[in-house]
C-alpha positions as CSV (number, residue, x, y, z in Angstrom):
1,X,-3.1,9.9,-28.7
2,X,-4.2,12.4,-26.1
3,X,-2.8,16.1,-25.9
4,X,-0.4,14.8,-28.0
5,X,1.6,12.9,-25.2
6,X,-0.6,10.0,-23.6
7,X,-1.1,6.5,-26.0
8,X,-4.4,5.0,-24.6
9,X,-3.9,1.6,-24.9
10,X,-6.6,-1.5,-24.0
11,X,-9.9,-1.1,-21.5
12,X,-8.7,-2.2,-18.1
13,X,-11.7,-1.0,-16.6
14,X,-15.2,0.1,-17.1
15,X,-18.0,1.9,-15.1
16,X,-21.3,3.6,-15.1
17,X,-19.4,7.0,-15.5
18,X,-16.4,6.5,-17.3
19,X,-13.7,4.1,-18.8
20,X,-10.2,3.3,-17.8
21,X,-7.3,2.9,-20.2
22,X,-4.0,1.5,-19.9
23,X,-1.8,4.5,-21.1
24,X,2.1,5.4,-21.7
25,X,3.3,9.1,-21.3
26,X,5.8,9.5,-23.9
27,X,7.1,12.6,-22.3
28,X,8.0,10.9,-18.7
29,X,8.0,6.8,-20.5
30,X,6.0,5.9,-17.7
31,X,3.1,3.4,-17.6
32,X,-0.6,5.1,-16.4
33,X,-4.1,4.8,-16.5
34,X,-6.2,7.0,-18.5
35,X,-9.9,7.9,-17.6
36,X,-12.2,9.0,-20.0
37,X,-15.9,10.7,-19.3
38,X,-18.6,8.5,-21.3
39,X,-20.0,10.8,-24.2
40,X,-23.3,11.4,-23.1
41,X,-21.7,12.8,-19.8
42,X,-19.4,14.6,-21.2
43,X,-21.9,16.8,-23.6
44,X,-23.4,18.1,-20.2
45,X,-21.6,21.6,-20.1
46,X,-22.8,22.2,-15.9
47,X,-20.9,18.9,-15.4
48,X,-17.8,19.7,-17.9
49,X,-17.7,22.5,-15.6
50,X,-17.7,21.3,-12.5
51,X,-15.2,18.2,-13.5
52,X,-12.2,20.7,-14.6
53,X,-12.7,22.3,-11.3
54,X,-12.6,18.9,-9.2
55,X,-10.0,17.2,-11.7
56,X,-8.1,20.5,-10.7
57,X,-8.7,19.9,-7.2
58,X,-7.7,16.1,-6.7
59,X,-4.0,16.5,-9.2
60,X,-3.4,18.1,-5.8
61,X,-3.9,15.5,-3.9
62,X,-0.7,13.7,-3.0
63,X,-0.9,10.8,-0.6
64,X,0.3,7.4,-0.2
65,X,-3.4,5.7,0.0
66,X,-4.7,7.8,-2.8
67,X,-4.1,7.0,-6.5
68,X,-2.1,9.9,-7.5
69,X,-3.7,12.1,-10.9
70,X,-1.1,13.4,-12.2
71,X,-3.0,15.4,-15.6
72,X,-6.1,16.4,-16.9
73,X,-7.7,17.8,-20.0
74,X,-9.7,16.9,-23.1
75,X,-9.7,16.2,-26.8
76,X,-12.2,15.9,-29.6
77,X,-13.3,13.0,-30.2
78,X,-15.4,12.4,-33.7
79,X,-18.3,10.0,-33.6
80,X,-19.6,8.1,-35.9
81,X,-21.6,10.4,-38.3
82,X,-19.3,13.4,-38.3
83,X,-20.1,14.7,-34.8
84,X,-17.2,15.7,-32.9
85,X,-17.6,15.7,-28.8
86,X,-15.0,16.8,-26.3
87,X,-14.2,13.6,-24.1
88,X,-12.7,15.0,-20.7
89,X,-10.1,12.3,-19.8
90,X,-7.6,12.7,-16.1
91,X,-4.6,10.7,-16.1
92,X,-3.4,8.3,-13.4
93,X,-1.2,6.3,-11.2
94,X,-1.4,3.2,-12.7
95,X,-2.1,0.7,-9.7
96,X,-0.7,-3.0,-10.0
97,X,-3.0,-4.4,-7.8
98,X,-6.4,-5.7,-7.9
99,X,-10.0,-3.5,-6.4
100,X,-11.2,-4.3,-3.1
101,X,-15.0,-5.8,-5.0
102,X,-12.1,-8.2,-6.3
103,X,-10.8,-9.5,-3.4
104,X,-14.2,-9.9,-1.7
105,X,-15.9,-11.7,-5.0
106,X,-12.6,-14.5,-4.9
107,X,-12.3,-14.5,-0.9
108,X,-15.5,-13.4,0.2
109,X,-14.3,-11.6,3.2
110,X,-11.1,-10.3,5.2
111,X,-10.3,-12.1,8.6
112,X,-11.2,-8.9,10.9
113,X,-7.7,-7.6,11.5
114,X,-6.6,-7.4,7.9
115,X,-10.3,-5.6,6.9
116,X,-9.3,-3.1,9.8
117,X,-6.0,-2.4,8.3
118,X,-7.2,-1.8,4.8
119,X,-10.4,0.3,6.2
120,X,-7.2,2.0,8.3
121,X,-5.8,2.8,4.9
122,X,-8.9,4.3,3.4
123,X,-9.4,6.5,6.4
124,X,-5.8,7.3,6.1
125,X,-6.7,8.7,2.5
126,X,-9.8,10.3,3.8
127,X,-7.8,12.1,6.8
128,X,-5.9,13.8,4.1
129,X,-8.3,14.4,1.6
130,X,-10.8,16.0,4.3
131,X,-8.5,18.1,5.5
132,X,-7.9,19.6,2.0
133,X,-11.5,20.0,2.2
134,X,-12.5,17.2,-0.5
135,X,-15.1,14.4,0.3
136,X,-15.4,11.7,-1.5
137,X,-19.0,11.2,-1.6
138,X,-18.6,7.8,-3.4
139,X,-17.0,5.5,-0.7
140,X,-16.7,1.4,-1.9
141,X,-15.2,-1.1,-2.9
142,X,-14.5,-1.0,-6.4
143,X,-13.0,2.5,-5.6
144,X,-10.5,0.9,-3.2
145,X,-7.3,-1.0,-4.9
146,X,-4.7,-3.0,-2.8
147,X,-1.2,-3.4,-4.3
148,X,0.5,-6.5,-4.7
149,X,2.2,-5.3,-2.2
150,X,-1.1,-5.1,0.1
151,X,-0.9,-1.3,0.3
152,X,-4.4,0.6,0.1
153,X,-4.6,2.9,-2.6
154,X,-8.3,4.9,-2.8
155,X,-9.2,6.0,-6.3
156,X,-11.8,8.8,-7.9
157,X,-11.7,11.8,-5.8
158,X,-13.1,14.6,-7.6
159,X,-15.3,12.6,-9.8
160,X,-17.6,11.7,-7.2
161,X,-18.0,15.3,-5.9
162,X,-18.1,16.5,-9.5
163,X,-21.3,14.1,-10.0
164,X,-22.8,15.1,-6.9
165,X,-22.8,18.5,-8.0
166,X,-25.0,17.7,-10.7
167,X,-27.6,16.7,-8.6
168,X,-27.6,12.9,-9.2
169,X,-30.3,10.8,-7.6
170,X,-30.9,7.3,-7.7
171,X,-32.4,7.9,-10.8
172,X,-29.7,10.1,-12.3
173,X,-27.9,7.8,-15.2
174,X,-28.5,5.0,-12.0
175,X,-25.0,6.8,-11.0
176,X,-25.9,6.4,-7.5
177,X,-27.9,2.8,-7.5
178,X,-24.3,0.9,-7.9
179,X,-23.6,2.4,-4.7
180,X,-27.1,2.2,-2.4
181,X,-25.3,-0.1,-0.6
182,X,-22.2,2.4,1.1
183,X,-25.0,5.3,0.8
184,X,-25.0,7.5,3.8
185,X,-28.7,8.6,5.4
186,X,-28.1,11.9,4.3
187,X,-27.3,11.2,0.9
188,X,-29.9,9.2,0.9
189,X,-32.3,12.4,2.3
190,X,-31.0,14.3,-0.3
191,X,-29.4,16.4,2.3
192,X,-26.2,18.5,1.9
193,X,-23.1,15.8,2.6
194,X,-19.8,16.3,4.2
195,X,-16.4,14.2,5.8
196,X,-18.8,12.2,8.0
197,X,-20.9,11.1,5.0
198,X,-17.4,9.4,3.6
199,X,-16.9,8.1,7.4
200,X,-20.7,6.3,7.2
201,X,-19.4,4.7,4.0
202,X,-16.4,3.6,5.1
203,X,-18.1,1.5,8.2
204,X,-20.6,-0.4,5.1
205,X,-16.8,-1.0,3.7
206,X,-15.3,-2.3,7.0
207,X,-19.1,-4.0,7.7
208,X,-18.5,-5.8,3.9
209,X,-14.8,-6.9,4.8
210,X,-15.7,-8.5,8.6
211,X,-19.0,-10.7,7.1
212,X,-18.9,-10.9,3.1
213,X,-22.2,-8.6,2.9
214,X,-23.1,-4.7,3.5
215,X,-25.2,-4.0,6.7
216,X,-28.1,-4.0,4.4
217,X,-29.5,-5.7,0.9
218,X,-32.3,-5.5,-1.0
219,X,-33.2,-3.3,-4.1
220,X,-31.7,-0.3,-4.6
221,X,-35.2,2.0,-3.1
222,X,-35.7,-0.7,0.0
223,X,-31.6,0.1,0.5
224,X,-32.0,3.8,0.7
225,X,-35.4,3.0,3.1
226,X,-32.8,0.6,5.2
227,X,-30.2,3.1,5.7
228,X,-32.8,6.0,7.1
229,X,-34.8,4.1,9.3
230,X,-33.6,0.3,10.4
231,X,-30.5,0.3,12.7
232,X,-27.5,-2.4,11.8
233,X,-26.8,-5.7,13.5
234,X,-23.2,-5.5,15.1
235,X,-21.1,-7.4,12.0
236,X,-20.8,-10.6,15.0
237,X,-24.3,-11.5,13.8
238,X,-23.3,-12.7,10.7
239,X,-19.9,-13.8,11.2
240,X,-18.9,-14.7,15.1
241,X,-15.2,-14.6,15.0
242,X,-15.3,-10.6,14.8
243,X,-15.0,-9.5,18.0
244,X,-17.1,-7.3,20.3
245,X,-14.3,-4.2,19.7
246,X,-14.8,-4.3,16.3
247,X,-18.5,-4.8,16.0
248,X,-18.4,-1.2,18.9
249,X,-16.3,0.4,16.5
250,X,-18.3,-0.1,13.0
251,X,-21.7,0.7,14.8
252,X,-20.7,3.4,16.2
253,X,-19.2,4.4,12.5
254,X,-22.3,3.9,10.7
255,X,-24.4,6.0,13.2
256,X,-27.5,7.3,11.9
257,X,-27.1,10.8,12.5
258,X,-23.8,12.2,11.6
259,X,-23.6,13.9,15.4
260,X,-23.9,10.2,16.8
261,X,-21.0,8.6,14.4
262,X,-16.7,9.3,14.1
263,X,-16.3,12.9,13.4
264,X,-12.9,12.6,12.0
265,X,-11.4,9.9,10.0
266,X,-8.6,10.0,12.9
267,X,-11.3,9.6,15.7
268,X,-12.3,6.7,13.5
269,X,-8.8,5.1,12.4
270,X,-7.7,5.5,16.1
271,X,-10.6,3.4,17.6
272,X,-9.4,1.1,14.5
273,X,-6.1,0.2,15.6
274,X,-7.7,0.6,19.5
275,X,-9.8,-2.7,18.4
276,X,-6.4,-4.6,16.9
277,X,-4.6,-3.8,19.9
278,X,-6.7,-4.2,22.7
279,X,-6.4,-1.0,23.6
280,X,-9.3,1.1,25.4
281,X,-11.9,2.9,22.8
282,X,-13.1,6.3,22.6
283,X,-16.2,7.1,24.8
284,X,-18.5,6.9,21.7
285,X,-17.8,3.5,20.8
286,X,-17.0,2.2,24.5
287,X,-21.1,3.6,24.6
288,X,-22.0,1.1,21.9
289,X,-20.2,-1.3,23.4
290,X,-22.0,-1.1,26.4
291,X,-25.2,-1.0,24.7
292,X,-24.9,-4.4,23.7
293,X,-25.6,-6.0,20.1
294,X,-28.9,-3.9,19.8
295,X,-26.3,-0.7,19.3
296,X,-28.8,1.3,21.4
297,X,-26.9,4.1,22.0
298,X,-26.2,4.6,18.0
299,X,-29.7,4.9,17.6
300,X,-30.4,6.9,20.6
301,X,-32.0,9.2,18.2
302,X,-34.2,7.5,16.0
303,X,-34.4,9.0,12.7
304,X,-37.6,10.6,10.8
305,X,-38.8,9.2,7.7
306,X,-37.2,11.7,5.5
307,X,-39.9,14.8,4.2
308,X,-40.3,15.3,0.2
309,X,-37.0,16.9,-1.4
310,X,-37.0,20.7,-1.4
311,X,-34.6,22.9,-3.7
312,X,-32.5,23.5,-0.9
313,X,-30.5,20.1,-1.9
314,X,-27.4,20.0,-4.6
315,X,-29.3,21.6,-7.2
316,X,-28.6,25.4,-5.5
317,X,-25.0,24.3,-6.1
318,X,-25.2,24.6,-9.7
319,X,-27.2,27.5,-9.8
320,X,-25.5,29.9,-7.1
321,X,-27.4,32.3,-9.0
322,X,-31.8,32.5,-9.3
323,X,-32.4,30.6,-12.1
324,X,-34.3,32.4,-15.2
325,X,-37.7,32.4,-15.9
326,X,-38.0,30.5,-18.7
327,X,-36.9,27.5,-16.9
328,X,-40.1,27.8,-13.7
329,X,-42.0,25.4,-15.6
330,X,-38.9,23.1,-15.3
331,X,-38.4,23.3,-11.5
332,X,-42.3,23.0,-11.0
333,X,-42.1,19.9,-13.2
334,X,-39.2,18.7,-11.6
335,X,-40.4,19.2,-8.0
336,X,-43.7,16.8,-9.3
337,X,-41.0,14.0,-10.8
338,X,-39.2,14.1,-7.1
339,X,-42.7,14.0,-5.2
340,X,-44.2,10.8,-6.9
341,X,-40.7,9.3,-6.5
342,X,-41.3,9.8,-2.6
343,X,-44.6,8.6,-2.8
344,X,-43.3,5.5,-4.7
345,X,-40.6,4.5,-2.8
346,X,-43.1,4.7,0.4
347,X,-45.6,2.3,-1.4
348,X,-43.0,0.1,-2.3
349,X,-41.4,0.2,0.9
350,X,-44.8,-0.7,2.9
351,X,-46.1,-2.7,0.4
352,X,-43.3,-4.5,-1.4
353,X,-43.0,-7.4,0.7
354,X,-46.6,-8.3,0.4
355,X,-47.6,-7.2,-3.0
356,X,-43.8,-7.5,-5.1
357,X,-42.4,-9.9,-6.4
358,X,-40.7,-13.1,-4.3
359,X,-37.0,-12.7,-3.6
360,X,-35.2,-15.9,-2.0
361,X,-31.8,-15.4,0.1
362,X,-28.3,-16.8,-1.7
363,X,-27.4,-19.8,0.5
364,X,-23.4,-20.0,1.5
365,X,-22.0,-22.2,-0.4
366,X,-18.3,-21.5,0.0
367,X,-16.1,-24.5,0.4
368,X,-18.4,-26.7,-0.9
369,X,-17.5,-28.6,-4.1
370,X,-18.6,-27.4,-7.4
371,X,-21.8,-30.1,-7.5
372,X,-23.1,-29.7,-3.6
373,X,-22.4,-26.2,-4.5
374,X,-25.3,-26.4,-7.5
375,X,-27.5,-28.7,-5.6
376,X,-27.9,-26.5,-2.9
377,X,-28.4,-23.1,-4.7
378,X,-31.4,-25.4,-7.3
379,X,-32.7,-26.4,-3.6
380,X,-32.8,-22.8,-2.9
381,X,-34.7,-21.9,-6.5
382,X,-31.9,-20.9,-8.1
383,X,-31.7,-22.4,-11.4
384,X,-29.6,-20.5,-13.5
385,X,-25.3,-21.3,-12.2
386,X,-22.8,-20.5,-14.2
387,X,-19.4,-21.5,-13.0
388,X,-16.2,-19.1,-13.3
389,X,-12.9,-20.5,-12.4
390,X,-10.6,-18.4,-9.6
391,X,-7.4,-18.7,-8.4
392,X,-7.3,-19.4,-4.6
393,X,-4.7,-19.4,-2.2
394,X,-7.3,-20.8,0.9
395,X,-9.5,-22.6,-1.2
396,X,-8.9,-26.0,-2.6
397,X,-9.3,-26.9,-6.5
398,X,-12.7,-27.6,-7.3
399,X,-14.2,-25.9,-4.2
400,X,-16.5,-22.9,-4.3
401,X,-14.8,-19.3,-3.1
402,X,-17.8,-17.3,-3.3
403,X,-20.7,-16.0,-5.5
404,X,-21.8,-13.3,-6.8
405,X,-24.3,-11.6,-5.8
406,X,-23.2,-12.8,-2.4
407,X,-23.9,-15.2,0.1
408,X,-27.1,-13.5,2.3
409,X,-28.3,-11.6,-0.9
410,X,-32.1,-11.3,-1.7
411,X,-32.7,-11.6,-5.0
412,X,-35.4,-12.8,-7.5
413,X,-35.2,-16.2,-8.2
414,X,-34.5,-16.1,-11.8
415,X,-30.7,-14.2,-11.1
416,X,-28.0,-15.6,-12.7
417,X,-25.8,-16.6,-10.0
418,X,-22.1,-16.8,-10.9
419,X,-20.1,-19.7,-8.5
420,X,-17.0,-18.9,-8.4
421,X,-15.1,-22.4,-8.2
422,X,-11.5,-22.3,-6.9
423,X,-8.9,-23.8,-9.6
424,X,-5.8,-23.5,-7.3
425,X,-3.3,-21.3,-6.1
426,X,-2.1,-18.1,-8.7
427,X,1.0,-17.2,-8.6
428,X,2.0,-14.9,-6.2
429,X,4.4,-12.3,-5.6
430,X,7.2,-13.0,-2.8
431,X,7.6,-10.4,-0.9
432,X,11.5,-8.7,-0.4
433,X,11.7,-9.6,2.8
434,X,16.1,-9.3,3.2
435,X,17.4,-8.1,5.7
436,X,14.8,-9.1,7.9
437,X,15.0,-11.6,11.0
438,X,13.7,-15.2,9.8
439,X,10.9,-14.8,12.9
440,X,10.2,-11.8,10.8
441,X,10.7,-13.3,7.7
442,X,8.3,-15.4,8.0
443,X,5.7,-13.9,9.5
444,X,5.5,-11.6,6.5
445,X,5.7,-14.3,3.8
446,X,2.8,-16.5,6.1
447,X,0.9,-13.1,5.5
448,X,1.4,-13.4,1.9
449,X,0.4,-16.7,1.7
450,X,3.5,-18.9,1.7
451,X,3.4,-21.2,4.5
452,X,5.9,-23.8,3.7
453,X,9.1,-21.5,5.0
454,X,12.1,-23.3,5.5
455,X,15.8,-21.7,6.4
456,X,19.0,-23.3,4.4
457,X,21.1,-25.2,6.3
458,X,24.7,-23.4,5.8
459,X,24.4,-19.7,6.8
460,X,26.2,-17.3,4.3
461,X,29.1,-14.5,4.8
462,X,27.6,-11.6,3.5
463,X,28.7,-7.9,3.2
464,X,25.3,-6.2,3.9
465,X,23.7,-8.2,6.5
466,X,24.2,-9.0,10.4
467,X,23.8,-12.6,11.8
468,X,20.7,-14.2,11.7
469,X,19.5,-11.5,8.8
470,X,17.7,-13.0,5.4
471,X,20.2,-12.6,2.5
472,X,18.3,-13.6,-0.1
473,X,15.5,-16.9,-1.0
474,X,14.7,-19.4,-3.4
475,X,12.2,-18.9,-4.9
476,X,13.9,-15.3,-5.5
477,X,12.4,-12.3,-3.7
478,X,10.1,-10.6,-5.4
479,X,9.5,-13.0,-8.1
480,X,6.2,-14.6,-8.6
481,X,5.9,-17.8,-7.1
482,X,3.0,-20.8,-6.1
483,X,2.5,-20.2,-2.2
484,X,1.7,-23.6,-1.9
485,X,5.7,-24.2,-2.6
486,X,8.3,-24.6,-0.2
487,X,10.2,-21.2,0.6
488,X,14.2,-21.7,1.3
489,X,15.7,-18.8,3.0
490,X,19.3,-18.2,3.1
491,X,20.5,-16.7,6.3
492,X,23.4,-14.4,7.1
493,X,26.1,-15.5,9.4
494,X,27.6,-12.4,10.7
495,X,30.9,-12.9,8.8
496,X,32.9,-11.5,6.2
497,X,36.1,-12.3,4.5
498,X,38.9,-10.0,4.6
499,X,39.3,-8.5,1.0
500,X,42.0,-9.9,-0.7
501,X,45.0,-8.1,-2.8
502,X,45.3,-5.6,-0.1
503,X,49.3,-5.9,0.3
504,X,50.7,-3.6,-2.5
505,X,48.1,-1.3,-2.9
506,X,48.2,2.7,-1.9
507,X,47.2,2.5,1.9
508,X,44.1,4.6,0.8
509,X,42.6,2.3,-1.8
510,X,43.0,-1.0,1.3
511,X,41.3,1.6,3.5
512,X,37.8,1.5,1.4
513,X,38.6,-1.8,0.1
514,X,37.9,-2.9,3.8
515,X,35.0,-0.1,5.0
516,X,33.1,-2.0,1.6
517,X,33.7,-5.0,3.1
518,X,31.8,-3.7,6.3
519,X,34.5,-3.7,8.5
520,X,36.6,-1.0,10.6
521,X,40.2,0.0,9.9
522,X,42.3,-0.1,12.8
523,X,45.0,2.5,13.4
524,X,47.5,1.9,11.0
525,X,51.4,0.7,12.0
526,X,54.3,2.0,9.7
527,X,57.5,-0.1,8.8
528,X,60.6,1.4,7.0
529,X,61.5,0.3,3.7
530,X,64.4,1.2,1.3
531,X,62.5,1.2,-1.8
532,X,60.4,4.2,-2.5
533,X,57.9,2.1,-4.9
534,X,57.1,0.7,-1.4
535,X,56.6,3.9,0.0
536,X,52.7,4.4,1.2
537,X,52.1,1.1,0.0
538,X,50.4,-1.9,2.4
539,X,52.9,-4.0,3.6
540,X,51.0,-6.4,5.9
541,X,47.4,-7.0,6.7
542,X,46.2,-8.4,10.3
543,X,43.8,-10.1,10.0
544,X,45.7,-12.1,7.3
545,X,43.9,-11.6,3.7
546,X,41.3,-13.9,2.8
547,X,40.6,-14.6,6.6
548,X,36.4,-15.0,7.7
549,X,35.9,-12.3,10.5
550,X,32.7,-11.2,12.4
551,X,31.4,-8.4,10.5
552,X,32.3,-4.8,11.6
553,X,36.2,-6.7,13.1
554,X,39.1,-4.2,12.8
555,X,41.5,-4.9,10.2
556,X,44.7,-3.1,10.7
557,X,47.4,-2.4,8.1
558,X,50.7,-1.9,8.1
559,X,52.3,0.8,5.6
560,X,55.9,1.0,4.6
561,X,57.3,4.6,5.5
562,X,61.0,5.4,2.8
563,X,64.0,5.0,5.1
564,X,66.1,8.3,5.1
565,X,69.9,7.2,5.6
566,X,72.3,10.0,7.5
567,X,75.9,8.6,6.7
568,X,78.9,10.4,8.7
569,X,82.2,10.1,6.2
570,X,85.6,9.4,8.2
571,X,88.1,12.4,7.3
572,X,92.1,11.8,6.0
573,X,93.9,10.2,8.7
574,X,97.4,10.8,9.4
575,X,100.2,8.4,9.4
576,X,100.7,8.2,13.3
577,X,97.2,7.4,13.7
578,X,97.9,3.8,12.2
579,X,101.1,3.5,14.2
580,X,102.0,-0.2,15.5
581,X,100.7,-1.4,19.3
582,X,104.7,-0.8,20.2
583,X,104.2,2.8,20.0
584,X,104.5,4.8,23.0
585,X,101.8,4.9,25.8
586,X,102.4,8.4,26.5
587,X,100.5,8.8,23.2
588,X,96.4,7.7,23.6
589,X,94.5,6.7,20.9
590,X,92.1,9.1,19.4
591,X,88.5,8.8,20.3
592,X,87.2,10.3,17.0
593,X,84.7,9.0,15.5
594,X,86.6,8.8,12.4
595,X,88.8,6.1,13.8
596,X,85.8,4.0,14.3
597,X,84.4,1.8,11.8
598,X,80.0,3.2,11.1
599,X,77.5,0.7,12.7
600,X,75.4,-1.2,10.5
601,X,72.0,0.7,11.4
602,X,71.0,4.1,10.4
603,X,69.2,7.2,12.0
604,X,66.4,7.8,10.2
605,X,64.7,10.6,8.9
606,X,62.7,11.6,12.2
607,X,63.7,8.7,14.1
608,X,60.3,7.2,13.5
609,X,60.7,3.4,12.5
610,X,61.9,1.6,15.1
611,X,60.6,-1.6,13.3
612,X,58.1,-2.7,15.6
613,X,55.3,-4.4,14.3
């Protein structure tokens, strides 16, 4: 139990830095995700520091595309021997989704408008998180998650900066050799990084999605060599379906000075959706457009091999203040340890390839079967194949998704190489897609992988929907389903049934009764009645009840109204009034009403109910 509120539960994750925890908030009852510092880091009191501060910094982060933290602290831990340690730990969005390193070791890569809309949704995230004046510093992806939904959510702000504060080099706890591949050239120089360093990454993420592999490979010190000094082939050159847009618009991203590339994640996510669209590109990547494959104008200024490290890097971060005395002899020794790993990474770099060891490139073997698969990577010198079973909605059992390392990868030949062998389709959430046209419809559930869509035959009245509008499916919505099963969609047919019992109810409850039913109430008619039960109550319905009518149709009602009889009594009439026809002319008959017999209808009370219907 943490702070006496979060259960850590089992290890969902793990990395060079930290763990990750499936948790439970007892206070809220929600599910989340606990991260917890790794021991070692945690006893580092420069980086405890600068963690609260940054943990601090990115709770306040609130975005769509970024995994939301919603706590941090720590709690003593005891290790084995007595020793206690305090373990700092942030709490989490837990994300039901899977990392984008995921996706690319089942699928190997993105078809080139999805990987633009998920690199749109990590420049999204970095839009926001730059303009609250956080960088990321740590751009890939395993730090990227898609929902099952397919929404981008971008994880570990804070921590990044927080390690970057501590100075961390490619030989720091190898923090930074997991990610030599996304590093920018000024990371990579050591030099002070800032939004355009995350943008740099970002185009390796969008270069990874297009072609199944970074712009460059190699070992971790030839990588950081790569990224100062050789310019990228346009992402076309290793996979020809990505068009010329795209290839402008992720060579102009990963730029070798930060002047050249995007200066704002908008500049960048606009020339993004530019690319999808059609639509004309900024100037910048029009130029390397124009430039050709060679991305001349990106490199218009060819970079320096960088110079030795000086202390004007991260390290004056930490100490804001001049360090003391004592610790000269540290810096001097320090400055030494930084020189000769210069001079090393320059001998390796220029000598390496002749005097190292032999690296062969992973052959693609993707849609192969599981045996070609095997005799191609031993042709190749790779000996050593394990085989790990995915599920695949593209590829067919028993055929090879990917491999990791990847396809394109130098390595020695005695890697393991892991095949990753298709064993069918997962299961796959079906999206809610009611309400919806069917052209929509399916278009949304083709996205998700269900191809087989199929409309019922019988269209459905339905109180929520408009014609032509998806009420519901089989499989259900949102359950998990095979995509390569048929899809039935039920369809809406515009109608609806006039509610039933209306007649006898108070004029007010028919009145909702039909406005639930999605349709209108006319203008209601009145008709007299003698019973005062009756009296507000519904005494006809037009449409008749029960009746199918087009949604939004005017039902009108017709309401009884008490009849209010006026009754004029005849007074005592006189003897002569009743006198026999013989009687004298000379005498008229009265004209009273009195001597008149009442007709049979009434004046009402205001004259109102004439009846009429």
């Amino acid at each position: 139990m943490l702070g006496d509120r979060y259960e850590v539960g089992e290890l969902i994750g793990r990395g060079g830095m930290a763990e990750v925890h499936l948790g439970h908030d007892n206070r809220l009852g929600r599910t989340v995700a606990i991260k917890m510092l790794r021991a070692d880091l945690a006893r580092d009191s420069t980086f405890l520091t600068r963690f609260r501060r940054e943990a601090h910094a990115a709770a306040g982060l609130s975005h769509h595309a970024i995994v939301a933290v919603y706590d941090s602290g720590e709690d003593t831990f005891t290790e084995t021997g007595g020793a206690t340690v305090d373990i700092p730990y942030i709490v989490m969005e837990y994300v039901d989704g899977q990392t984008l390193r995921e996706i690319l070791n089942e699928e190997g890569k993105l078809s080139p408008d999805e990987a633009a809309r998920v690199t749109m949704g990590i420049l999204s995230a970095l839009e926001y998180s730059h303009d609250k004046g956080i960088v990321h510093r740590d751009i890939k992806p395993a730090n990227v998650m898609l929902t099952k939904g397919g929404s981008v959510k971008v994880m570990d702000f804070g921590i990044a900066r927080a390690l970057a504060d501590t100075g961390a080099t490619m030989t720091s706890a190898q923090a930074v050799v997991g990610t030599a591949r996304y590093l920018s050239p000024e990371q990579a120089q050591g030099e002070t990084v800032d939004a355009r360093s995350d943008l740099y990454s970002a185009g390796c993420v969008l270069f990874e999605l297009l072609t199944g592999r970074t712009p460059f490979i190699g070992e971790p010190v030839s990588l950081v060599y790569q990224h100062i000094t050789d310019p990228p082939k346009p992402p076309s050159a290793y996979e020809p379906s990505v068009p010329k847009a795209m290839d402008a618009v992720t060579l102009h991203s990963l730029a070798k000075r930060r002047e050249d590339r995007y200066q704002t994640a908008g500049d960048f996510r606009s020339d993004l959706q530019a690319a999808r669209t059609g639509a004309p590109l900024s100037d910048g990547a029009t130029a390397v457009l124009s430039a050709g494959a060679a991305g001349a104008s990106v490199l218009a200024h060819e970079p320096q091999a960088p110079p030795p490290p000086t202390r004007r890097d991260n390290t004056r971060e930490i100490h804001e203040s001049p360090p003391p005395r004592k610790l000269t002899g540290l810096w001097v020794a320090a400055g030494v340890v930084a020189l000769l790993a210069i001079l090393g990474i320059g001998y390796l770099v220029m000598n390496g390839r002749n005097n190292g060891p032999t690296t062969e490139v992973i052959p693609n073997v993707v849609q192969r079967s599981e045996a070609q698969a095997k005799a191609i990577l031993a042709k190749a010198g790779f000996d050593d194949v394990v085989v790990h079973e995915v599920h695949s909605n593209d590829v067919a059992k028993g055929y090879v998704v990917g491999t990791d390392p990847t396809r394109g990868t130098s390595v020695d030949p005695s890697t393991q190489i892991q095949l990753n062998v298709s064993n069918g389709p997962g299961l796959v959430q079906l999206p809610d897609v009611s309400g919806k046209s069917v052209d929509e419809a399916k278009q949304i559930l083709n996205k998700a992988g269900f191809t087989k869509v199929q409309v019922a035959g019988q269209e459905v009245a339905d109180t929520q929907y408009a014609k032509g509008e998806v009420v519901s499916a089989q499989p259900a919505l949102g359950s998990s389903a095979d995509p390569s099963q048929p899809v039935v969609l039920t369809v809406s047919n515009g109608k609806e049934h006039v509610p039933t019992g209306l007649v006898g109810q108070d004029a007010g409850s028919a009145q909702l009764a039909i406005l639930q039913a999605h349709l209108k109430v006319g203008e209601s008619k009145q008709v007299l009645v003698t019973d005062a039960d009756q009296a507000g109550k519904v005494q006809k319905v037009s449409p008749s009840e029960g009746k199918l009518v087009d949604i939004n149709s005017t039902v009108t009602l017709t309401v009884g109204v008490l009849s209010t009889t006026v009754t004029v009594s005849p007074p005592s009439s006189p003897t002569s009034h009743h006198s026999s026809p013989s009687s004298s002319p000379s005498s008229p008959p009265s004209t009273s009403p009195s001597t008149k017999p009442s007709p049979g209808p009434t004046k009402t009370a205001g004259d109102a109910g004439d009846g009429d219907e």
